[in-house]
KOLFIVEX-970850 format. One record per residue (C-alpha): residue in one letter; x, y, z; residue number from 1. Coordinates in Angstrom, 2 decimals, always signed. Each point is the difference from the previous one (the first is absolute). Layout:
REM KOLFIVEX-970850
PT; A; X; Y; Z; NUM
...
END
This chain:
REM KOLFIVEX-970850
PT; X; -23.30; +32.87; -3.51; 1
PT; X; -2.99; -0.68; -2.62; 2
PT; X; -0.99; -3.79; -0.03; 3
PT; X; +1.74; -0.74; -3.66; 4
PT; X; +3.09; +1.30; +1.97; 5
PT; X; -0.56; -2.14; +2.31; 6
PT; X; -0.45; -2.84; -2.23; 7
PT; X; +2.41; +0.40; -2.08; 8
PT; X; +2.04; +0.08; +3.02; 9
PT; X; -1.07; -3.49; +1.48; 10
PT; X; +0.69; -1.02; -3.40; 11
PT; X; +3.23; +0.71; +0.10; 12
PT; X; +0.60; -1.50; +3.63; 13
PT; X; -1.63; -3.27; -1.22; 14
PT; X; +2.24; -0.37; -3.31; 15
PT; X; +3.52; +1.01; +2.17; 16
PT; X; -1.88; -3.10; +2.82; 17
PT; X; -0.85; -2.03; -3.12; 18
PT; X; +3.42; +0.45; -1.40; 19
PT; X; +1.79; -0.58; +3.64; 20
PT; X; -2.21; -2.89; +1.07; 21
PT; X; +0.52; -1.79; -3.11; 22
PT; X; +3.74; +0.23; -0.43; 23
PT; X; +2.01; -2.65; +0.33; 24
PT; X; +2.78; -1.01; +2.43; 25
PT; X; +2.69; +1.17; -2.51; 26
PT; X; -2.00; +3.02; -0.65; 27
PT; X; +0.30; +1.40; +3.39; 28
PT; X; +3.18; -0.80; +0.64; 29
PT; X; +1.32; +2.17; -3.22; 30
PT; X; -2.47; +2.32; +1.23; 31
PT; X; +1.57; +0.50; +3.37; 32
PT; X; +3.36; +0.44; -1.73; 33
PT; X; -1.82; +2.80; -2.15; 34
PT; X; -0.33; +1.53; +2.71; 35
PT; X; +3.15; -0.49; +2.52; 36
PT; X; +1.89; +1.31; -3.51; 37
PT; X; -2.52; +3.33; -0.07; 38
PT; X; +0.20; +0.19; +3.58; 39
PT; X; +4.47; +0.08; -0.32; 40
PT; X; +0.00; +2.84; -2.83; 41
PT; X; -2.48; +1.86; +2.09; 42
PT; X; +2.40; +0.01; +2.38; 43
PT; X; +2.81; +0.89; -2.46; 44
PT; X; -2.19; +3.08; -0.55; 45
PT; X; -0.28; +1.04; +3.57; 46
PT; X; +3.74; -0.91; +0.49; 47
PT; X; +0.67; +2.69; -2.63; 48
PT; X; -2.36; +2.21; +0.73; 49
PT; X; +1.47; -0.23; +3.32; 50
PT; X; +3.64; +1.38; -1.17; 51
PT; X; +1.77; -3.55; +0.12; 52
PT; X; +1.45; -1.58; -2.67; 53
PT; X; -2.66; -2.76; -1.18; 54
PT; X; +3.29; -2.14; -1.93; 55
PT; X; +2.26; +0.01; +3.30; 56
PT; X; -3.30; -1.03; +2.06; 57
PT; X; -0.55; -2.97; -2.59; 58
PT; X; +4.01; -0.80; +0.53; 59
PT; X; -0.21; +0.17; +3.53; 60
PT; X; -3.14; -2.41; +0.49; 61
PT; X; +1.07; -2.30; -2.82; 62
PT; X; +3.54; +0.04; +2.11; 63
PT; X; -1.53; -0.16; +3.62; 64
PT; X; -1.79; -3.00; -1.46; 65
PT; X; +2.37; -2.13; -2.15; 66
PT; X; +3.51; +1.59; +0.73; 67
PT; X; +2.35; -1.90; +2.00; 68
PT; X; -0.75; -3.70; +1.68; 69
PT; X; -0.67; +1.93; +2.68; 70
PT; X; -3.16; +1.85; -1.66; 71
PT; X; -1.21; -3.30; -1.91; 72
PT; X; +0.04; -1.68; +3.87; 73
PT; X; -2.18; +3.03; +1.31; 74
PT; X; -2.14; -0.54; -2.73; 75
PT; X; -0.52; -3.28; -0.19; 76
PT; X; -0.40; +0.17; +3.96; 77
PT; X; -2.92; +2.74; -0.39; 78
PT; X; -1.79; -2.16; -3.10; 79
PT; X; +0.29; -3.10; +2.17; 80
PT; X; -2.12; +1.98; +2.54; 81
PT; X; -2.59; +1.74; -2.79; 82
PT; X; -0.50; -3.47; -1.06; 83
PT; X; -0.98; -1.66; +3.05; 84
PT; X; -2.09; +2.97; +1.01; 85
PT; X; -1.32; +0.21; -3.10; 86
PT; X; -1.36; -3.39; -0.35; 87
PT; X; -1.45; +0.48; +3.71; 88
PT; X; -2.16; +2.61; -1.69; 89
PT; X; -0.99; -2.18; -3.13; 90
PT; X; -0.84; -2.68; +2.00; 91
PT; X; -3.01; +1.89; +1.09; 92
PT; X; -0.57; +2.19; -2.59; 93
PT; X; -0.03; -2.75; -2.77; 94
PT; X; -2.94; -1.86; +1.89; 95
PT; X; -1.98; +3.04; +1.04; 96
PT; X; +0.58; +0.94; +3.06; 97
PT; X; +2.39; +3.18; +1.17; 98
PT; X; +2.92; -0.28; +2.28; 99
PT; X; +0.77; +3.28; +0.91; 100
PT; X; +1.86; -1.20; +2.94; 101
PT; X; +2.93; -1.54; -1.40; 102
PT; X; +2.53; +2.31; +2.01; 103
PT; X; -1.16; -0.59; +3.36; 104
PT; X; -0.04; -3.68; -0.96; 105
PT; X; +3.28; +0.41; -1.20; 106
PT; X; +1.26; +1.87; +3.33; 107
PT; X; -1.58; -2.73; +2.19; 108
PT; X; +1.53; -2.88; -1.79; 109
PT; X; +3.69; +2.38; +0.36; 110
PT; X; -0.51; +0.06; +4.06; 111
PT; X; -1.10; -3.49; +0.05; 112
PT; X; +2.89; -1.47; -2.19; 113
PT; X; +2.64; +2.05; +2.22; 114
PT; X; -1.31; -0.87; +3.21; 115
PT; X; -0.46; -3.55; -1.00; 116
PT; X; +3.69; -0.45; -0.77; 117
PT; X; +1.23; +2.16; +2.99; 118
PT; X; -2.13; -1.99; +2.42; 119
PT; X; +1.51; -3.13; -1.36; 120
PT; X; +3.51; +0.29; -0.37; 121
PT; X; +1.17; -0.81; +3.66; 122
PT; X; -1.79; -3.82; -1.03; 123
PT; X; +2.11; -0.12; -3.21; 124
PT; X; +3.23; -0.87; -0.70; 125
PT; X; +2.11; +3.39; -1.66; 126
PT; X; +1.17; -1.07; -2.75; 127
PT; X; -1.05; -0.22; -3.50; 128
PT; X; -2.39; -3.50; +0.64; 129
PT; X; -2.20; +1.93; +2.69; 130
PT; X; -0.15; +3.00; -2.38; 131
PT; X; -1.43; -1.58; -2.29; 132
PT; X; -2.28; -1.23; +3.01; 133
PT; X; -0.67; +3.42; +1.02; 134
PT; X; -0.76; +1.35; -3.44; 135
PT; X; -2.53; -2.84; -0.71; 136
PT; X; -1.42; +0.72; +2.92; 137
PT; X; +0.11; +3.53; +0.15; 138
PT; X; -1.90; +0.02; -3.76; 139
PT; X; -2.97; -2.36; +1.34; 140
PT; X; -0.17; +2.46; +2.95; 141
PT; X; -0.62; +3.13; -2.55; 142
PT; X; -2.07; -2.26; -2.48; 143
PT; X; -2.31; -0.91; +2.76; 144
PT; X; -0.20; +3.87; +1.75; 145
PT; X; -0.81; +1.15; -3.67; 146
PT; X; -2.70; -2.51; -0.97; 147
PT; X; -1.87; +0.38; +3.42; 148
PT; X; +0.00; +4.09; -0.17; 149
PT; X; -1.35; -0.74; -3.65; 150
PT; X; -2.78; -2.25; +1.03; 151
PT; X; -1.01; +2.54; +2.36; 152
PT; X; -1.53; +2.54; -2.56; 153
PT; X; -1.05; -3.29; -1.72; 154
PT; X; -2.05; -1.39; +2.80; 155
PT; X; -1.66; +3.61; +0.48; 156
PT; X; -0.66; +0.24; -3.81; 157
PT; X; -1.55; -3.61; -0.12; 158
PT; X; -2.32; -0.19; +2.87; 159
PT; X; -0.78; +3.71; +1.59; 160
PT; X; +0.12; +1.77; -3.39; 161
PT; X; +2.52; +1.96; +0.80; 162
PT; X; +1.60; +2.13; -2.95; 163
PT; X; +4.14; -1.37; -0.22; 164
PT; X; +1.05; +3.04; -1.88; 165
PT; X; -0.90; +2.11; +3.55; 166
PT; X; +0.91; -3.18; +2.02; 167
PT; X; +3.58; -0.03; -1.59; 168
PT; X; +0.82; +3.25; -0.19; 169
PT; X; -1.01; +0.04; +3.80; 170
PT; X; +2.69; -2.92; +0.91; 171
PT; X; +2.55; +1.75; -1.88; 172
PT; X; -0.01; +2.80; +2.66; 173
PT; X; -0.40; -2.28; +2.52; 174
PT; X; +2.96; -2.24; -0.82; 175
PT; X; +1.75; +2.84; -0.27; 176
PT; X; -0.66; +1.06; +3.52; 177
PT; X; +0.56; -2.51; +2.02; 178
PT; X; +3.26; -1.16; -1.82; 179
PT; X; +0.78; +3.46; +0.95; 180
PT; X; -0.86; -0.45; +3.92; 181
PT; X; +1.95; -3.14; -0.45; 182
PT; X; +3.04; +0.52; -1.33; 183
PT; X; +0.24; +3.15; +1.99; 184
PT; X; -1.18; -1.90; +3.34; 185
PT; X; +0.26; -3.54; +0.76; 186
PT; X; +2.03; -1.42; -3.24; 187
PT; X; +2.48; +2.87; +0.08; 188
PT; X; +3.91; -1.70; -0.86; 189
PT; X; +1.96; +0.60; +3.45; 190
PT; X; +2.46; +2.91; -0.81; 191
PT; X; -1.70; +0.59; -3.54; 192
PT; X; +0.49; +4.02; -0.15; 193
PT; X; -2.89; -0.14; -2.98; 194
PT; X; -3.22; -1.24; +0.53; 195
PT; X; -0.04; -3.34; -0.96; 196
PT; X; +0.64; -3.68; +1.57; 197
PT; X; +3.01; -1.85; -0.36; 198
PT; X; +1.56; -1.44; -2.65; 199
PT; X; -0.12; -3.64; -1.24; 200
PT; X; +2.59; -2.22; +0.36; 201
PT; X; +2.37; +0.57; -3.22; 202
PT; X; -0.43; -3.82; -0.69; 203
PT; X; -3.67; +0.17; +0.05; 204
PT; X; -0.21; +2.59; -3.11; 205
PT; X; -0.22; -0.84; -3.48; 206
PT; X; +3.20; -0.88; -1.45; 207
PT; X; +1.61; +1.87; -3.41; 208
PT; X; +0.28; -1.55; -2.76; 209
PT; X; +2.07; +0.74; -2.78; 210
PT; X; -0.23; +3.50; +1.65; 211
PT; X; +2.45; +0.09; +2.93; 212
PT; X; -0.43; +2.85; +2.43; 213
PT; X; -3.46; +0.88; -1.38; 214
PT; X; -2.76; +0.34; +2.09; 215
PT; X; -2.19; -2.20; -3.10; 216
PT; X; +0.04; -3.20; -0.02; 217
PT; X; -0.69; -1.73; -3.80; 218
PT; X; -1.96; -3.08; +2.48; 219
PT; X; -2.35; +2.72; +0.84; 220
PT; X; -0.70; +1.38; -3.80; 221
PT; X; -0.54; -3.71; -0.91; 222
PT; X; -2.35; -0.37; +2.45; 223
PT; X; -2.08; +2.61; -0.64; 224
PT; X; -0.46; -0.90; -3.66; 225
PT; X; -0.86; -3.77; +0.95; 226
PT; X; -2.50; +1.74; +2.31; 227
PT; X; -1.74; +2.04; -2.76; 228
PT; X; -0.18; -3.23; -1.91; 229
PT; X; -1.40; -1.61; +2.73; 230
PT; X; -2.72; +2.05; +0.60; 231
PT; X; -0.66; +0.47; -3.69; 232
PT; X; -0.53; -4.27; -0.92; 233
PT; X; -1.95; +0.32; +3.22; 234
PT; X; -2.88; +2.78; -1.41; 235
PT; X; +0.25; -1.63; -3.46; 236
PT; X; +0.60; -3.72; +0.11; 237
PT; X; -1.71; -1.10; +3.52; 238
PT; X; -3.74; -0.16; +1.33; 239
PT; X; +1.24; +1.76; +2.76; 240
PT; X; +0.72; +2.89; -2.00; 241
PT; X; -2.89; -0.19; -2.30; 242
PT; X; -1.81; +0.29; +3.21; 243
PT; X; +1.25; +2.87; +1.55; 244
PT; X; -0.48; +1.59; -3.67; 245
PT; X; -3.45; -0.81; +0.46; 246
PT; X; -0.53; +1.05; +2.87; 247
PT; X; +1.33; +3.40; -0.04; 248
PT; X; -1.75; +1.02; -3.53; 249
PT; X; -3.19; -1.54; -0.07; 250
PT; X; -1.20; -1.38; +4.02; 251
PT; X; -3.11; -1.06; -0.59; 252
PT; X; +1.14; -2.66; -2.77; 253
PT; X; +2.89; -1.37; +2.06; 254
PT; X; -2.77; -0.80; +2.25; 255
PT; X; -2.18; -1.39; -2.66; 256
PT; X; +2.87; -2.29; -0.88; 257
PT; X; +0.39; -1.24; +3.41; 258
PT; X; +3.12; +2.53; +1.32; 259
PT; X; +0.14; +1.26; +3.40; 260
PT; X; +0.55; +3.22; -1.61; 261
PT; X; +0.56; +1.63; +3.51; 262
PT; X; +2.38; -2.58; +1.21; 263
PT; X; +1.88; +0.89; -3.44; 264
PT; X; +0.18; +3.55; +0.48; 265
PT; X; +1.85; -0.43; +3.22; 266
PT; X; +2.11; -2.43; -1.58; 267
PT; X; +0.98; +2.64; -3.06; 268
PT; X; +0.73; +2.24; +2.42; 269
PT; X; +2.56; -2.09; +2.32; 270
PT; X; +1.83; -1.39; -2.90; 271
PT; X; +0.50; +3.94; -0.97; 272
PT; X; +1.17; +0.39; +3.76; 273
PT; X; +2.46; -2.68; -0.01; 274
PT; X; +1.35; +1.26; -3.39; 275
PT; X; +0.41; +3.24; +1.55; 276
PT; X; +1.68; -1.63; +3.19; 277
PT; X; +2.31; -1.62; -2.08; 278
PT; X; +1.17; +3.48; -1.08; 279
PT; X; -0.15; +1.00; +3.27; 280
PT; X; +2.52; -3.05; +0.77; 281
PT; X; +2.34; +0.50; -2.62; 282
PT; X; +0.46; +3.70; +0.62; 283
PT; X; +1.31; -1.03; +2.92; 284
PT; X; +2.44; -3.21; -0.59; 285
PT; X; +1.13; +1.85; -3.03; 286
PT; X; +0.40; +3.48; +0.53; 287
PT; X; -0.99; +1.95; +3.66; 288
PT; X; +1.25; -2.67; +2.10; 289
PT; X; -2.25; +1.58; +2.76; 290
PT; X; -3.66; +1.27; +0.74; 291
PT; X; +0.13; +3.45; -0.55; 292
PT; X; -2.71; +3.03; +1.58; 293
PT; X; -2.78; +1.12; -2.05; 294
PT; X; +2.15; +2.50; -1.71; 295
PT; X; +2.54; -1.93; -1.60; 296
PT; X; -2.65; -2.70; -1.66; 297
PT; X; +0.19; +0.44; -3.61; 298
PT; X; -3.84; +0.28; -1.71; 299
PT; X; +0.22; -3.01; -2.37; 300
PT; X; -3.71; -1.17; +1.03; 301
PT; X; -1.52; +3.82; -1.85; 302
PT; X; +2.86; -0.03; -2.64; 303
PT; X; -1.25; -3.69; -0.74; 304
PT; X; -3.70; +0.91; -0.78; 305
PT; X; +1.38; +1.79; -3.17; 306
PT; X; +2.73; -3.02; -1.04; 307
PT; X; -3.22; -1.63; +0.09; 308
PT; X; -2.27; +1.93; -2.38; 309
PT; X; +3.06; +0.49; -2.09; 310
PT; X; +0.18; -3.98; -0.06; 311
PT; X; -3.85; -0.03; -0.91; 312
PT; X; -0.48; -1.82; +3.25; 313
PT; X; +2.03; -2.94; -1.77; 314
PT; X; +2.50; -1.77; +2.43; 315
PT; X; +2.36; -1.06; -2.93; 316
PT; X; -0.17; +4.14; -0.82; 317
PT; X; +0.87; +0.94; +3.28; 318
PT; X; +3.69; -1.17; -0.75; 319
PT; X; +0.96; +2.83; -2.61; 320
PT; X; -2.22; +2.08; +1.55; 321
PT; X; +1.68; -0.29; +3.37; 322
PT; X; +3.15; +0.09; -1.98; 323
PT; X; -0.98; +3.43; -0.93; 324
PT; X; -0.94; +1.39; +2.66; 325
PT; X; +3.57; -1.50; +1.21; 326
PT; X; +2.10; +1.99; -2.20; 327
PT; X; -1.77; +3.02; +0.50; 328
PT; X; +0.26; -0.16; +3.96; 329
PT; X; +3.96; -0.85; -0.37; 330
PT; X; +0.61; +2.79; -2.65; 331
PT; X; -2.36; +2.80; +2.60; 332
PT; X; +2.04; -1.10; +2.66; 333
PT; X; +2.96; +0.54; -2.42; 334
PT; X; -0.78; +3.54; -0.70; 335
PT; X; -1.17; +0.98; +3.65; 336
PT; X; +3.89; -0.52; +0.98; 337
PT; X; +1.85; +0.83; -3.34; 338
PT; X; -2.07; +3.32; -1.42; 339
PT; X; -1.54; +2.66; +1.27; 340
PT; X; -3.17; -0.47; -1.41; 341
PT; X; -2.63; +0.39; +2.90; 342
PT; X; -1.19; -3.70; +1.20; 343
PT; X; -3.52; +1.22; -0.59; 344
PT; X; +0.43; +0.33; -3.26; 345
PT; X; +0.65; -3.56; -0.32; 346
PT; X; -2.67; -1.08; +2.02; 347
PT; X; -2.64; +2.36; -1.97; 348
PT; X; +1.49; -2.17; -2.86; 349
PT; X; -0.64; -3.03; +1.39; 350
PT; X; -3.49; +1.37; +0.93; 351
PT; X; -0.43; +0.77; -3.71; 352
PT; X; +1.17; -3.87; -1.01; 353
PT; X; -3.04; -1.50; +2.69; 354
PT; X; -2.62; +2.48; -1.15; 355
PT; X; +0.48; -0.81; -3.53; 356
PT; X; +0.37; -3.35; +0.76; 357
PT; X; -2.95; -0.44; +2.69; 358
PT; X; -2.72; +2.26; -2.19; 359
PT; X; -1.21; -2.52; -3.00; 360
PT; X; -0.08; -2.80; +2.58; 361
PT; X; -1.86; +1.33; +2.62; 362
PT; X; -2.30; +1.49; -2.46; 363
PT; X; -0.03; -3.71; -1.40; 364
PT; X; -1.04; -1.09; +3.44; 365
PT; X; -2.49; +2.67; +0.65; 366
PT; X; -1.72; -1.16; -3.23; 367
PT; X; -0.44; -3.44; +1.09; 368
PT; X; -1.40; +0.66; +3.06; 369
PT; X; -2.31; +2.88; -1.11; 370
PT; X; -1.36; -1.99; -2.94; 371
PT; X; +1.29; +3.19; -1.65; 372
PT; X; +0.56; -1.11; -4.07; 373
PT; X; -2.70; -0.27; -3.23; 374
PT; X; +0.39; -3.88; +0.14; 375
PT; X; -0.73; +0.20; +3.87; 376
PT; X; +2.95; -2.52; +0.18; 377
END
């Protein structure tokens, strides 16, 4: 390549960072939708192309989704989920750092809230009163598990250097493991013939409203969206969150303006923890009832890095976003049972939704840290 080639190719790469760097909130939300729409008719195409009929698939996931009361509760379940997970993610994301570790954090604050509550429900009464006791309880217990394996990666970013990309992705596996060892050792439910430990106390789960003999609870959705709200006046309206805004983007001014900038860091990355323990929690009072092996944990911590980017990072985003990402996972699962299109085919859809999705932002993110743009932003 001759050097005008070349410069007329960093050109370009500076006016797309320009453009990207520059654009506002608004702007990069529409701009993720731009591209979760392109990514859907792409799909369309390969449906076809694939010898299925494009209309019925539409039908089906539209239907898997939105249906019956029955769909709308799976749904709503799955977005409740996306949401929490997602704002785990934007947590971090939003003030600079990565959390790549969001499952395992989520997975650790799962065995922690089920063994809290099976440990202590010969000390409570059984009925409804100690349930509520026990699912208190329970959610501290997988709040706490979740914040501590997030200040982990925290602590080794903030005083050995340590990169938390590789440090997360690292305690995902290991989370993975020894819930593995565990469930299938020591915490194994007497009699259980899966792999998993035994069930919580039917008075200790999250009750139905509205929704009888759903396994969604509308406390739990509520929740969820006072949590993203939560989080969100935190990073906008408190020092706190200016602080750990700071400190993630631009170190060497938080210290400047007086910020333990590494004492931040770990505290970005435990409140990102305990977000994803409270997912961790209510997957269990709500909906698995028990702590199940490695192979039956669903993968809301990866799914969640792309709610994120197709929030912008925004907490207040993540809530369409997760409810997204909701619908689609209800109307996949839909068409997995009810069609015999191959479930690959949705999940290379899917893939085609977080690619689309995930390119323009980490580009945008690769910009900023590269110093990659003509303004040099």
């Amino acid at each position: 390549m001759s050097d005008a080639d070349s410069g007329r190719a960093r050109d370009a790469l500076d006016g797309a960072a320009d453009r990207l760097l520059g654009a506002t909130p608004v702007e990069r939300v529409a701009l993720a939708l731009a591209s979760t729409v392109t990514a859907l008719l792409i799909g369309l195409v390969v449906v076809t192309a694939a010898g299925y009929d494009p209309l019925m698939f539409v039908n089906d996931m539209l239907y898997g989704a939105f249906g019956t009361e029955r769909r709308l509760t799976i749904t709503l379940r799955e977005t409740s989920y996306f949401i929490l997970a997602g704002v785990a993610v934007a947590v971090a994301f939003r003030t600079g750092v990565f959390n790549i570790g969001v499952q395992g954090q989520f997975i650790v604050g799962m065995l922690a809230t089920t063994m809290t509550i099976l440990w202590l429900t010969p000390f409570l009464p059984a009925n409804r009163l100690g349930g509520v006791g026990l699912l208190l309880v329970g959610t501290l217990g997988g709040v706490a598990a979740g914040g501590a394996y997030g200040a982990l990666p925290g602590v080794l970013k903030a005083y050995a250097d340590a990169n938390e990309i590789i440090t997360t992705i690292m305690l995902n596996f290991i989370a993975i493991g020894v819930v593995f060892f565990l469930v299938d050792g020591p915490f194994r439910g007497e009699g259980e013939s899966a792999t998993r430990t035994a069930s919580i106390p039917e008075y200790a789960e999250l009750p139905p409203v509205l929704l009888d003999g759903s396994d969604f609870s509308i406390l739990g959705l509520v929740a969820t969206v006072g949590i993203a709200v939560l989080i969100y006046v935190l990073l906008t309206r408190t020092r706190a969150g200016y602080d750990m805004v700071t400190s993630g983007h631009q170190e060497s001014a938080a210290i400047y303006s007086g910020v333990d900038a590494k004492r931040t860091i770990v505290r970005t990355m435990t409140i990102s923890g305990m977000v994803a323990g409270v997912l961790g929690a209510l997957f269990i009072v709500m909906h698995a009832n028990a702590m199940p092996n490695a192979n039956g944990i669903n993968t809301y911590g990866f799914d969640a890095i792309a709610v994120s980017l197709l929030a912008a990072n925004h907490p207040l985003g993540v809530i369409p976003a997760g409810a997204l990402f909701g619908g689609l996972d209800a109307g996949g699962q839909y068409i997995n049972v009810a069609s015999d299109v191959p479930p690959q085919l949705i999940d290379g859809i899917v893939g085609l939704v977080v690619l689309f999705v995930a390119a323009p932002e980490l580009f945008r993110m690769a910009a900023k840290r590269t110093g990659l743009g003509g303004d040099r932003r």
